[in-house]
C-alpha positions as CSV (number, residue, x, y, z in Angstrom):
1,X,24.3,-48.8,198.3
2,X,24.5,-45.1,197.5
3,X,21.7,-43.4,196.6
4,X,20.9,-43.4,192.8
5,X,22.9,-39.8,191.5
6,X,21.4,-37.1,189.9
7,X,20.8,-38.1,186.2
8,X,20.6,-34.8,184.2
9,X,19.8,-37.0,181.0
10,X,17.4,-39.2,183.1
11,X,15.6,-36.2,184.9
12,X,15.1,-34.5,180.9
13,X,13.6,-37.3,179.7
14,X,11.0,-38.2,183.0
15,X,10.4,-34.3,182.7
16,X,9.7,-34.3,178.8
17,X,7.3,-37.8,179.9
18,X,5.3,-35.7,182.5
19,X,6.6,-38.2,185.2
20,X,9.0,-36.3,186.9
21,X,8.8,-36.3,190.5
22,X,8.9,-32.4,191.8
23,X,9.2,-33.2,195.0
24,X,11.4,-36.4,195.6
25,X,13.4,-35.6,198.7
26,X,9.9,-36.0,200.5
27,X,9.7,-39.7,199.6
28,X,10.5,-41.1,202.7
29,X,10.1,-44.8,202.4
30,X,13.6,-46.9,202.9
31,X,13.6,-48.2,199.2
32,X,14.1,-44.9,198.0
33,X,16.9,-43.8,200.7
34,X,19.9,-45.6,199.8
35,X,19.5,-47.5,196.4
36,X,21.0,-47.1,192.8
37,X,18.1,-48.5,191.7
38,X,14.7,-47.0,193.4
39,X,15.1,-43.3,191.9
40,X,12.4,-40.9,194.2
41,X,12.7,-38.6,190.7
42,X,10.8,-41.2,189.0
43,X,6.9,-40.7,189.7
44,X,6.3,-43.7,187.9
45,X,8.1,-45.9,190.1
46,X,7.3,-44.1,193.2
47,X,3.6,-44.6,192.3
48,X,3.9,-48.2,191.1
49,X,6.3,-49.3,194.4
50,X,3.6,-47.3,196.9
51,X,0.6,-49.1,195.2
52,X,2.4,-52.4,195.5
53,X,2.9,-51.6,198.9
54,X,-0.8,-51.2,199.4
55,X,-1.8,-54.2,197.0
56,X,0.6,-56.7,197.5
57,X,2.0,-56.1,201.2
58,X,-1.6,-55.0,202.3
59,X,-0.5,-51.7,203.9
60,X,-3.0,-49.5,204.5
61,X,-3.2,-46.4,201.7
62,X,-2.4,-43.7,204.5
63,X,0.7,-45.1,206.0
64,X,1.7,-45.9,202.1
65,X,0.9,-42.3,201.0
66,X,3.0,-40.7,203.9
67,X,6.0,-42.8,203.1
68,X,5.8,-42.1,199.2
69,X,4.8,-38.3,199.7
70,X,1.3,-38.6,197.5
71,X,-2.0,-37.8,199.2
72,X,-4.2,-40.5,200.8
73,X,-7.1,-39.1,198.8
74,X,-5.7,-39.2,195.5
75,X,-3.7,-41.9,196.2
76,X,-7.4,-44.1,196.6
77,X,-7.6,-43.1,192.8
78,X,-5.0,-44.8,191.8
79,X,-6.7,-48.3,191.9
80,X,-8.2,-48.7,188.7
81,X,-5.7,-49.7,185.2
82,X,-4.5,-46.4,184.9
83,X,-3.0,-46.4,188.5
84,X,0.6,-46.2,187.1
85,X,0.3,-43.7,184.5
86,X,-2.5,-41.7,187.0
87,X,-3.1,-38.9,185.0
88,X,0.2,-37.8,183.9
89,X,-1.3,-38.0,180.1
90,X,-4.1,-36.3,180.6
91,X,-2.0,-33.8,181.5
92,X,0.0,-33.5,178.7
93,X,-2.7,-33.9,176.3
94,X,-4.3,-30.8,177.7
95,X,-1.3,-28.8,177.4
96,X,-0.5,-29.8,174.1
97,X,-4.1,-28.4,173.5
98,X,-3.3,-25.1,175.2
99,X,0.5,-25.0,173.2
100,X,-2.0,-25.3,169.8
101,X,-4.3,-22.9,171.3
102,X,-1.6,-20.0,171.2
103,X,-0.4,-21.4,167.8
104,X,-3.6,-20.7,166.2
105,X,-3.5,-17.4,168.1
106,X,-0.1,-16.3,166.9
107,X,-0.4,-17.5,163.0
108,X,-3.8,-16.7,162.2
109,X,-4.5,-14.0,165.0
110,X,-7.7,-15.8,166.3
111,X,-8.6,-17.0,169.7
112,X,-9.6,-20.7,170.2
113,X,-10.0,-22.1,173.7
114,X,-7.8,-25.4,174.1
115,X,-11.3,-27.2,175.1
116,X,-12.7,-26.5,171.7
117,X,-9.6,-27.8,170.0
118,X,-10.3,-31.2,172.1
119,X,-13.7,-31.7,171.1
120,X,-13.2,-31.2,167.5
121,X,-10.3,-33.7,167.6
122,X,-12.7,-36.5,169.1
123,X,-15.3,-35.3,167.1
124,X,-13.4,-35.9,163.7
125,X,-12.0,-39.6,165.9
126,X,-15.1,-41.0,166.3
């Protein structure tokens, strides 16, 4: 099977997620070579398949890493629950705090670091 095309409208929407894969032509693994349905632009996926590899298959995390172009080290992480999502969340949560940072800055000409913003928002949570 070919390998799966380039989906503009696919690519958006993993970019708009945070789990867009910047660097998928360095997944190596055979999955990802010639399928329609293993897409090396989907981080998700690529994470989920190389954890299965490790969990399931019993591969060991540095051959699994080098196949699925993630780090060893970080890729250890990625054991818990949140081994799918990682931190893809956390990063968007913190630029969304940055984003409301320079709002503030622009409409009411004051400066308020993103970290602030965070607290007070768990602050008023809890």
């Amino acid at each position: 099977m070919p390998r799966a095309k380039n989906n503009l409208g696919k690519h958006t929407a993993l970019q708009q997620q945070g789990t867009l894969n910047l660097r998928p032509e360095d997944v190596i693994h055979p999955l990802f070579q010639d399928s329609e349905f293993f897409d090396a632009h989907d981080l998700v996926q690529v994470k989920y398949e190389m954890l299965r590899q490790v969990r399931v298959d019993k591969r060991p995390i540095s051959q699994a890493a080098k196949e699925f172009s993630r780090s060893a080290q970080r890729s250890q992480a990625y054991t818990g629950d949140d081994a799918v999502r990682g931190r893809a969340a956390q990063r968007r949560a913190i630029a969304g705090f940055a984003q409301l940072a320079e709002a503030v800055k622009r409409k009411f000409n004051l400066r308020v670091h993103p970290r602030s913003i965070e607290r007070q928002l768990l602050r008023e949570k809890n």
